[in-house]
C-alpha positions as CSV (number, residue, x, y, z in Angstrom):
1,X,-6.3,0.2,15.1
2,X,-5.8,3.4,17.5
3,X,-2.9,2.5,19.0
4,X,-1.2,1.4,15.2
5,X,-2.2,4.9,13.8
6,X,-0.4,6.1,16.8
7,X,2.3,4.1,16.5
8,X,3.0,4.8,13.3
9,X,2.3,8.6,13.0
10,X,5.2,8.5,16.7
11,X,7.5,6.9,14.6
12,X,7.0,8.9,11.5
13,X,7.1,12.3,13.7
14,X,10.7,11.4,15.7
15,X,12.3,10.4,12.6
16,X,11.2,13.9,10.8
17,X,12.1,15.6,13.8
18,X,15.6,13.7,13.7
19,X,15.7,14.9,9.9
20,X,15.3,18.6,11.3
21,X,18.0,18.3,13.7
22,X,20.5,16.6,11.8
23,X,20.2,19.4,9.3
24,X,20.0,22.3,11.8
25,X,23.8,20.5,13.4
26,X,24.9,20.8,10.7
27,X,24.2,24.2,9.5
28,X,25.5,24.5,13.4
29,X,28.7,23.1,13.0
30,X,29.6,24.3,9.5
31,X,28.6,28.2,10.3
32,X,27.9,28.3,13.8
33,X,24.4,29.7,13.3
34,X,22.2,29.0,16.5
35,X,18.5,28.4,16.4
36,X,17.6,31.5,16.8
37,X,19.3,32.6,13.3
38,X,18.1,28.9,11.7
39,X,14.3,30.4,12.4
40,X,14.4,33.8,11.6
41,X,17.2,34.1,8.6
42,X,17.0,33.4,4.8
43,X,18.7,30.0,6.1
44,X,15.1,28.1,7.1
45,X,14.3,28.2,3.6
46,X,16.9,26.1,2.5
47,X,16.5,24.3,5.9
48,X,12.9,23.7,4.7
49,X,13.7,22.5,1.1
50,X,16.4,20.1,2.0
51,X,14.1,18.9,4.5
52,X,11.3,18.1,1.5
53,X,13.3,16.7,-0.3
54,X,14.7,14.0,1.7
55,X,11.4,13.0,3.3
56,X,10.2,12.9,-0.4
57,X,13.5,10.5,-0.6
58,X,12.4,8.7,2.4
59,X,9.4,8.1,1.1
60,X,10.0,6.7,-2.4
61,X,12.6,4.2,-0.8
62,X,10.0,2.8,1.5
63,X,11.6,4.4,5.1
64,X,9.2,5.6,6.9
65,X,7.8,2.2,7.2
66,X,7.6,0.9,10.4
67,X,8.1,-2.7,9.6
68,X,11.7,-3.8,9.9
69,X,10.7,-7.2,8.1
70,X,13.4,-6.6,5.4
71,X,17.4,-7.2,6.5
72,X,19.3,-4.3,7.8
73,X,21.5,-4.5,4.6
74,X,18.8,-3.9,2.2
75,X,17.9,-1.1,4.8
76,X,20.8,0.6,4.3
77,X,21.0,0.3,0.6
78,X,17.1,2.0,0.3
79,X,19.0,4.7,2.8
80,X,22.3,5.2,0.7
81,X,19.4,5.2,-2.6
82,X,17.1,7.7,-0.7
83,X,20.5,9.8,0.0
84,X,21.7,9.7,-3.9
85,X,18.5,10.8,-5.4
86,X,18.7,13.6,-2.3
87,X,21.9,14.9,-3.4
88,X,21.1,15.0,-7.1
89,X,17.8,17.3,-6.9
90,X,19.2,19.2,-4.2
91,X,22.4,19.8,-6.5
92,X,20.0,20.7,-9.3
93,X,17.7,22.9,-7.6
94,X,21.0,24.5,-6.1
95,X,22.0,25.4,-9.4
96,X,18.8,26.8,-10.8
97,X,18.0,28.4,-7.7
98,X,21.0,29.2,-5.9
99,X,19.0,31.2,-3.1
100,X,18.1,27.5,-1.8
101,X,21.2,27.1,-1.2
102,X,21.8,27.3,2.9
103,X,26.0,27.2,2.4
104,X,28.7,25.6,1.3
105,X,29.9,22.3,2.9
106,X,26.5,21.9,4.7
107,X,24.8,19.3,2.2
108,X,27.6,17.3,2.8
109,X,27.6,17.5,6.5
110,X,23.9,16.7,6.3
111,X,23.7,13.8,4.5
112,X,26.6,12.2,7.1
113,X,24.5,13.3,9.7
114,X,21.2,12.7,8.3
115,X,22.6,9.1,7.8
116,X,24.2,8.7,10.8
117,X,21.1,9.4,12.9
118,X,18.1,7.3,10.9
119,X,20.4,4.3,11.2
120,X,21.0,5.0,15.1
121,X,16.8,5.8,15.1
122,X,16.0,3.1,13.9
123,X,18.2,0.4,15.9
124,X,16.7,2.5,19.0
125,X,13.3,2.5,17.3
126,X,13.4,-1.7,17.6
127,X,14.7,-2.0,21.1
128,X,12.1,0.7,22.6
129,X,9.2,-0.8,20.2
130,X,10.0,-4.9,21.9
131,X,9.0,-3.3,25.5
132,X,7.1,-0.2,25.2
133,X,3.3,0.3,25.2
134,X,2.7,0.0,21.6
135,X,3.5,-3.3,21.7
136,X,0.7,-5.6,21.5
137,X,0.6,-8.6,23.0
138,X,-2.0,-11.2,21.3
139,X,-3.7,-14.6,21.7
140,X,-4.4,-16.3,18.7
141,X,-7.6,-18.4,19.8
142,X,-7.9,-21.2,17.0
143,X,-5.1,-23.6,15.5
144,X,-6.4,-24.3,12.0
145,X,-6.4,-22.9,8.9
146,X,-7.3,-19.5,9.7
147,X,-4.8,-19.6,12.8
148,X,-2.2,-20.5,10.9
149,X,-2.9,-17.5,7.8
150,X,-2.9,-15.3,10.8
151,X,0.4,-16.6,12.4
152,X,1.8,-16.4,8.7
153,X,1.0,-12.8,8.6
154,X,2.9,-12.2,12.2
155,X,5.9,-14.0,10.8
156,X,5.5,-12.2,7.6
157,X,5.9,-8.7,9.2
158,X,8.1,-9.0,12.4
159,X,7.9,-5.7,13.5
160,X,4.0,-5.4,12.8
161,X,3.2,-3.9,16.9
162,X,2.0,-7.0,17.6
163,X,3.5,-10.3,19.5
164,X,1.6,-13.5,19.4
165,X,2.3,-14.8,23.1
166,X,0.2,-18.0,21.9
167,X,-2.3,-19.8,20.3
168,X,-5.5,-21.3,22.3
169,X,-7.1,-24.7,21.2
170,X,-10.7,-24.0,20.0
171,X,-11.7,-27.7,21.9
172,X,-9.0,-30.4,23.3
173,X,-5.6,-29.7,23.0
174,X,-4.4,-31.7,20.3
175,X,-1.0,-29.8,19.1
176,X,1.7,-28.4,21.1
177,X,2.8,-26.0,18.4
178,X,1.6,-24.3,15.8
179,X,4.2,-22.4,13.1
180,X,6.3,-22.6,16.4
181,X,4.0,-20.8,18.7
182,X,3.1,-22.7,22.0
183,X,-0.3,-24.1,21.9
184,X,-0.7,-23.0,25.6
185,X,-4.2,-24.7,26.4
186,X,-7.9,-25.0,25.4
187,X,-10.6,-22.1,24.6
188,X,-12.5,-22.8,28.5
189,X,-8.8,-21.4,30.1
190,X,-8.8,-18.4,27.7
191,X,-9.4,-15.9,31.0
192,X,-6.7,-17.5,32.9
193,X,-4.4,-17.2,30.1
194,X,-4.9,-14.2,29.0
195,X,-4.2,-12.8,33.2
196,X,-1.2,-14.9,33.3
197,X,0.6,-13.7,29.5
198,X,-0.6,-10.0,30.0
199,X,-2.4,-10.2,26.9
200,X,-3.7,-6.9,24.7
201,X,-5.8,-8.8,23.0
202,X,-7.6,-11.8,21.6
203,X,-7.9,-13.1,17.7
204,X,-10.6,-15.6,16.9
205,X,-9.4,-17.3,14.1
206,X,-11.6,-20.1,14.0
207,X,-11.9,-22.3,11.2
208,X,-16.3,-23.1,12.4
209,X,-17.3,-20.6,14.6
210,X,-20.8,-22.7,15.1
211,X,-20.6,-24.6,18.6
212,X,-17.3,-24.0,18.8
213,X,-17.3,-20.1,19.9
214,X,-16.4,-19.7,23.5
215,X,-18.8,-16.5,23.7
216,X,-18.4,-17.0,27.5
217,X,-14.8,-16.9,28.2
218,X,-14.6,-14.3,25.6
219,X,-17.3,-11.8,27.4
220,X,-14.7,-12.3,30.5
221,X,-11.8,-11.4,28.6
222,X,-13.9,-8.7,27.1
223,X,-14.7,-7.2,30.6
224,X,-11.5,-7.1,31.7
225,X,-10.3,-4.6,28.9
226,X,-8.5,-7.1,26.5
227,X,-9.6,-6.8,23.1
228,X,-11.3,-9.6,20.7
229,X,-10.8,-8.9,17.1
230,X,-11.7,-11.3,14.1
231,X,-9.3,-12.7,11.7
232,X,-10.3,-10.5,8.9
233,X,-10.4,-7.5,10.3
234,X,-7.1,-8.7,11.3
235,X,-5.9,-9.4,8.0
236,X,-7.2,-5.9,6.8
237,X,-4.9,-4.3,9.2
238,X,-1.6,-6.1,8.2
239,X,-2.2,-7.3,4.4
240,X,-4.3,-4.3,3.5
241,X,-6.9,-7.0,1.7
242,X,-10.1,-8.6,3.2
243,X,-9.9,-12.2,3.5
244,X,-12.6,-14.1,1.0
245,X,-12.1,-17.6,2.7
246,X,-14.3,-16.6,5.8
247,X,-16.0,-13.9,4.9
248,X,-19.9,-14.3,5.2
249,X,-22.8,-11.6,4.0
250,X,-23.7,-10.8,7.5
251,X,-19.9,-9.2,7.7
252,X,-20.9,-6.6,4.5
253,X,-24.0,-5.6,6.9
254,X,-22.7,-5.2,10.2
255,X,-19.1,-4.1,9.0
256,X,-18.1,0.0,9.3
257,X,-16.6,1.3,5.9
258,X,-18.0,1.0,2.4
259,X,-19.5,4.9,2.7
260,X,-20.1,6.4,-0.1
261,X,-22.1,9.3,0.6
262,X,-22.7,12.6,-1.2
263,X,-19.6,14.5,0.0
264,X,-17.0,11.7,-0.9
265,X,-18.6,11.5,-4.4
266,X,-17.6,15.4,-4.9
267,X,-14.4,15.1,-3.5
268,X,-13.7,11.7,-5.8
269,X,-15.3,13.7,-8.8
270,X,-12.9,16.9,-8.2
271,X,-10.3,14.8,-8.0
272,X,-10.9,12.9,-10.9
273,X,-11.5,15.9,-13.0
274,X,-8.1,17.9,-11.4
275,X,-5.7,14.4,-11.6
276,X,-7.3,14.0,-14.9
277,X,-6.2,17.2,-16.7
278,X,-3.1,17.6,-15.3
279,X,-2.1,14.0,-16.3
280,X,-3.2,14.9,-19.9
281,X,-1.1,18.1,-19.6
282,X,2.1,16.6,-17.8
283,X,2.0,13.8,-20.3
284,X,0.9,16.0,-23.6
285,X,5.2,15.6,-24.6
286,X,4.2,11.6,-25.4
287,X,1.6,12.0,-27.0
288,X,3.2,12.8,-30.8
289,X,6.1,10.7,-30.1
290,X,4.4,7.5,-28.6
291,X,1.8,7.5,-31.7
292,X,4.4,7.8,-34.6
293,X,6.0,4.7,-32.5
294,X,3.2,2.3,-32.6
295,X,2.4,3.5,-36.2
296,X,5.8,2.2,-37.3
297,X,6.2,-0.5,-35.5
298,X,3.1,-2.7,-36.0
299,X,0.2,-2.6,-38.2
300,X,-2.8,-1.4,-37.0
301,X,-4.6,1.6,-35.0
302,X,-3.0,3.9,-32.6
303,X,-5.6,3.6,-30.1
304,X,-7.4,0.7,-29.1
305,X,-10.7,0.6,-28.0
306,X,-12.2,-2.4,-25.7
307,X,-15.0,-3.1,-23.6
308,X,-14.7,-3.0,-20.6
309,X,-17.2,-3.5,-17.6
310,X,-18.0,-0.2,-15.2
311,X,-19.9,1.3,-12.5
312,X,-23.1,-1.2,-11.4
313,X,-22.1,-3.7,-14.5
314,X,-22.3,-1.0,-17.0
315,X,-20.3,-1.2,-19.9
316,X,-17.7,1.4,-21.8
317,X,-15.3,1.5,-24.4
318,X,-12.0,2.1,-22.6
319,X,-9.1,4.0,-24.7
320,X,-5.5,3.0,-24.5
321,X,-2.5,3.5,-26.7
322,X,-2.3,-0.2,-28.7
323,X,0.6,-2.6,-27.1
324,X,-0.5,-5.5,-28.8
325,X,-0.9,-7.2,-32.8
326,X,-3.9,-6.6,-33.6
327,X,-4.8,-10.4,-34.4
328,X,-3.4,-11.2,-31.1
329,X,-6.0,-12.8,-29.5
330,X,-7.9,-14.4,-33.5
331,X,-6.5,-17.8,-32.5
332,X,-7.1,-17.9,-28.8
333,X,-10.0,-15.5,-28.2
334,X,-10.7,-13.6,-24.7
335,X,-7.4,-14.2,-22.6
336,X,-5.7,-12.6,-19.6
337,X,-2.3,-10.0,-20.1
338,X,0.7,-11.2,-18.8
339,X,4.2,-10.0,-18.0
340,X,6.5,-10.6,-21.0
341,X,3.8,-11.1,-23.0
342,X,4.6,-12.8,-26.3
343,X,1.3,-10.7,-28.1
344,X,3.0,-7.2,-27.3
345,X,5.0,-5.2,-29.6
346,X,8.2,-4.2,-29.7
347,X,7.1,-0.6,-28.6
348,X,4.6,-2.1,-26.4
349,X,6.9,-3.9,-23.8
350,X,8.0,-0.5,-23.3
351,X,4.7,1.8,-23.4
352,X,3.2,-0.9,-20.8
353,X,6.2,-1.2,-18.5
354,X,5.7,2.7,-17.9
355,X,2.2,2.7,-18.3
356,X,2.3,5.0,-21.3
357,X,-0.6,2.8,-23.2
358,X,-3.4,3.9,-20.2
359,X,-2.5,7.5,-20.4
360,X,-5.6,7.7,-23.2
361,X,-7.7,6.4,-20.3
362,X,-7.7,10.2,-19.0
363,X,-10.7,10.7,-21.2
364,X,-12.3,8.2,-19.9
365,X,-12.2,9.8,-16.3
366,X,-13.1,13.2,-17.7
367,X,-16.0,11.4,-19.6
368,X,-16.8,10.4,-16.2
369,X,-16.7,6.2,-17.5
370,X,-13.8,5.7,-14.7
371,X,-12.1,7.2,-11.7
372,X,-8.1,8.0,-11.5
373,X,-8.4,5.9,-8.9
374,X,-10.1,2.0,-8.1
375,X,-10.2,-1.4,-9.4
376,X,-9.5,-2.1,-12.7
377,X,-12.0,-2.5,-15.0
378,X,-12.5,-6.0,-16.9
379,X,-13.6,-7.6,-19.8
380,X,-17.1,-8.6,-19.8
381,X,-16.5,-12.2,-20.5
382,X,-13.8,-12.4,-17.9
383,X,-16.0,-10.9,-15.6
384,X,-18.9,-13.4,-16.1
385,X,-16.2,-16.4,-15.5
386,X,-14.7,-14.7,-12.3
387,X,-18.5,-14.1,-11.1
388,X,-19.1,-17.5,-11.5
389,X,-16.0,-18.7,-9.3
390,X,-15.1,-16.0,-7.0
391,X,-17.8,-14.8,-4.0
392,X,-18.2,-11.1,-4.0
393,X,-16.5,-10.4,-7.0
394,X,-19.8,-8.2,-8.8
395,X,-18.9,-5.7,-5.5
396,X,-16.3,-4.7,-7.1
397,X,-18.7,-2.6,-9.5
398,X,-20.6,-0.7,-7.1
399,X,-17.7,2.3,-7.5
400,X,-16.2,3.3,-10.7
401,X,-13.3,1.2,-11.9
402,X,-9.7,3.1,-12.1
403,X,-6.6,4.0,-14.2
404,X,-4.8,2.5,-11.0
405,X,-5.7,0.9,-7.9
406,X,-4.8,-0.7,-4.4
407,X,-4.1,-4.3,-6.4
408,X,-2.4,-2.3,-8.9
409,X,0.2,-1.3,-6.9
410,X,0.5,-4.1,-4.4
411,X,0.1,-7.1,-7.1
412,X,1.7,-7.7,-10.4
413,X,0.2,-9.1,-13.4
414,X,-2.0,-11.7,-12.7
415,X,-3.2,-14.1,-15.4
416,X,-5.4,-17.0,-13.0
417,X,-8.2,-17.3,-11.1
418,X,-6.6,-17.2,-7.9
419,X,-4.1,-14.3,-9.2
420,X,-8.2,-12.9,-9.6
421,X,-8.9,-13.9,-6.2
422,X,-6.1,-12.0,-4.5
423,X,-6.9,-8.8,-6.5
424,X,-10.5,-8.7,-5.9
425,X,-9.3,-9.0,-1.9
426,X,-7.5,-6.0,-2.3
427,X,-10.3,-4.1,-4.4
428,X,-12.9,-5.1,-1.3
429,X,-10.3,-3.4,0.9
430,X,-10.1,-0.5,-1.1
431,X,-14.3,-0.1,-1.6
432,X,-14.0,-0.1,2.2
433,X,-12.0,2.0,3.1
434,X,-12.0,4.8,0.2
435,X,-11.6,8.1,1.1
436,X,-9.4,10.9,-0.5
437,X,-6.5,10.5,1.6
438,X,-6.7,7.3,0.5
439,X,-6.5,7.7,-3.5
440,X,-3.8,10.2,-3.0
441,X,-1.4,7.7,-1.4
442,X,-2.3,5.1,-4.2
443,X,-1.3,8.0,-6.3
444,X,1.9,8.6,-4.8
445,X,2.7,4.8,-4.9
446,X,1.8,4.2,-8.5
447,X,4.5,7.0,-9.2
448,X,6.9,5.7,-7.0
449,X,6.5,2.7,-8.9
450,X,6.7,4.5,-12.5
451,X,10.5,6.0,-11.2
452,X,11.3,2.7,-10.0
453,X,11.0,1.3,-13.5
454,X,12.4,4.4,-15.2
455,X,15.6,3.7,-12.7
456,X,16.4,0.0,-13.9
């Protein structure tokens, strides 16, 4: 997990620090200030504000991931996106505040040069990361199920910092290959194998762990400084979800994460309360405008009230702006939302799509019923069914439920029980790992994805 963090936060660094001297070239070239005068002049102001707002830029159009997974043409359309919504606020802020204005010509410069040089970082970025040390090099020790979910995820994310050099048979070698990965022998070579492919490390993916564990062999490899991970904690490092399928209790005991001690519960609460009220405030121009519209265009209340299922089971009345007839579920009873929803108004397609109907939910946070920020609460009849079916799925209620969440903005609408399944896998993640770093870059996503909708 170290050397990821460090991988990424390197990767994030050089490219801000490329960002920084494309701008200060170009300031350079356009006026010949040195850096002297860029440091000490009214010019590192504007230096610092067209800096902001391109990594803001950067960041909405997804490029300071590390993963290169998607083609290099939709990379440079998110770059040539990033550098449009750049140029506009800069031009606006330009003309409202003109002192942030560094000169004339060098936006333009910039943006070549600012383009030039992420594209040329990057390219360099994926030669140096194939050989350098933050590449790990991994045996996957198992070849069924769970092998191949791992190998999936490896495929899935190409430039993850890790490179299965192959997969170890748990008994006898029955397979040569598994998703095209060499099968490269059987669990009692594992310390020979790993000397001769220069592994980093080991992942036990095994489908029964019970006789079949090579605790030996792995002790060896242990020894020698090559680390053994698990499939799930693998999974919570790439996917970002914890993996139900072989998850046991014994992994909720001995497992770090899921603190929720006295100090996080102040910081969550202050953050509730602060998100809360400036939500209501930012959002106070819909408020008139988004109730006359659901008046007119459907019978029925402006705001809807539902139960919904909260902190340890609890129930509350949850408050949303109404989307839906009001005899839309008479002939059905109890069923899941889904995109394109035939139930939802003509206002409502659009109040949902930009979340407009949750913003009453604000009160619910300041009523202290719900977070900003966690799983979403659900219906107490849907969460008796999914109880019933999915293991785990009551830990979901041992913190507040949210206005958005971690499956909120890395899963769409789901309207199954396996669509269930996946969220409550990203809600476990979540629960684990909360912290108020954390909520603050759910926060930043679930806008990202707001503007991203506003832009179609």
């Amino acid at each position: 997990m170290r050397s990821n963090l460090s991988r990424n936060f390197t990767f994030i660094l050089f490219q801000d620090l490329a960002l920084l001297g494309a701008i200060a070239l170009a300031c350079y070239l356009r006026y010949l200030y040195d850096i002297y005068d860029l440091f000490t002049s009214r010019t590192l102001g504007g230096v610092l504000v067209m800096y902001g707002v391109i990594k803001i830029s950067y960041h909405y159009f997804d490029l300071y991931e590390v993963s290169l997974h998607i083609s290099f043409r939709e990379f440079i359309k998110n770059l040539l996106k990033a550098f449009v919504t750049s140029v506009f606020f800069l031009t606006a802020i330009y003309y409202f505040y003109k002192p942030a204005m560094i000169g004339q010509g060098i936006l333009a410069l910039s943006v070549i040069f600012c383009i030039t040089i992420t594209v040329l970082y990057r390219l360099l970025w994926g030669e140096i990361s194939e050989e350098s040390s933050f590449m790990q090099r991994a045996l996957v020790l198992g070849t069924g199920k769970l092998a191949t979910t791992v190998l999936e995820d490896v495929i899935r994310y190409g430039d993850s910092g890790y490179r299965i050099v192959g997969v170890v048979a748990e008994g006898r070698v029955e397979k040569n290959e598994v998703l095209g990965f060499r099968v490269l022998g059987a669990a009692d070579t594992l310390p020979t194998l790993c000397a001769e492919h220069r592994a980093h490390l080991v992942i036990v993916a095994l489908d029964e762990q019970r006789g079949f564990l090579p605790t030996r062999e792995l002790m060896e490899v242990k020894l020698t400084g090559v680390r053994i991970i698990d499939n799930v904690t693998f999974h919570e490092r790439f996917a970002g979800k914890i993996v139900l399928e072989s998850l046991r209790p014994s992994w909720f005991v001995f497992t770090d994460g899921f603190k929720v001690g006295r100090l996080r519960l102040f910081s969550k609460r202050a953050f509730d309360l602060i998100t809360a009220m400036t939500g209501l405030i930012v959002a106070a121009p819909l408020w008139v405008p988004t109730a006359i519209l659901v008046k007119l265009t459907s019978r029925g209340p402006i705001l809807y009230k539902q139960e919904r299922v909260g902190l340890s089971g609890e129930t509350f009345q949850l408050l949303k702006f109404r989307s839906m007839r009001v005899d839309a579920e008479d002939a059905t009873g109890p069923v899941w939302a889904r995109e394109n929803d035939d139930r939802v108004t003509p206002i409502g397609h659009y109040i949902r799509r930009f979340r407009i109907d949750e913003i009453p939910q604000m009160f619910n946070v300041l009523n202290g019923e719900m977070s900003f920020v966690g799983p979403r609460p659900e219906r107490p009849f849907f969460v008796k069914r999914l109880s019933e079916q999915l293991h785990y799925y009551s830990q979901r209620h041992v913190v507040k439920p949210g206005i958005t969440g971690w499956a909120q903005v890395r899963y769409p609408y789901g309207a199954t029980v396996e669509d269930a399944k996946e969220k409550l896998q990203l809600d476990l993640y979540y629960i684990k790992h909360t912290n108020l770093a954390f909520d603050i870059k759910i926060l930043l996503e679930t806008t990202k994805i707001i503007f991203r909708k506003m832009a179609r």
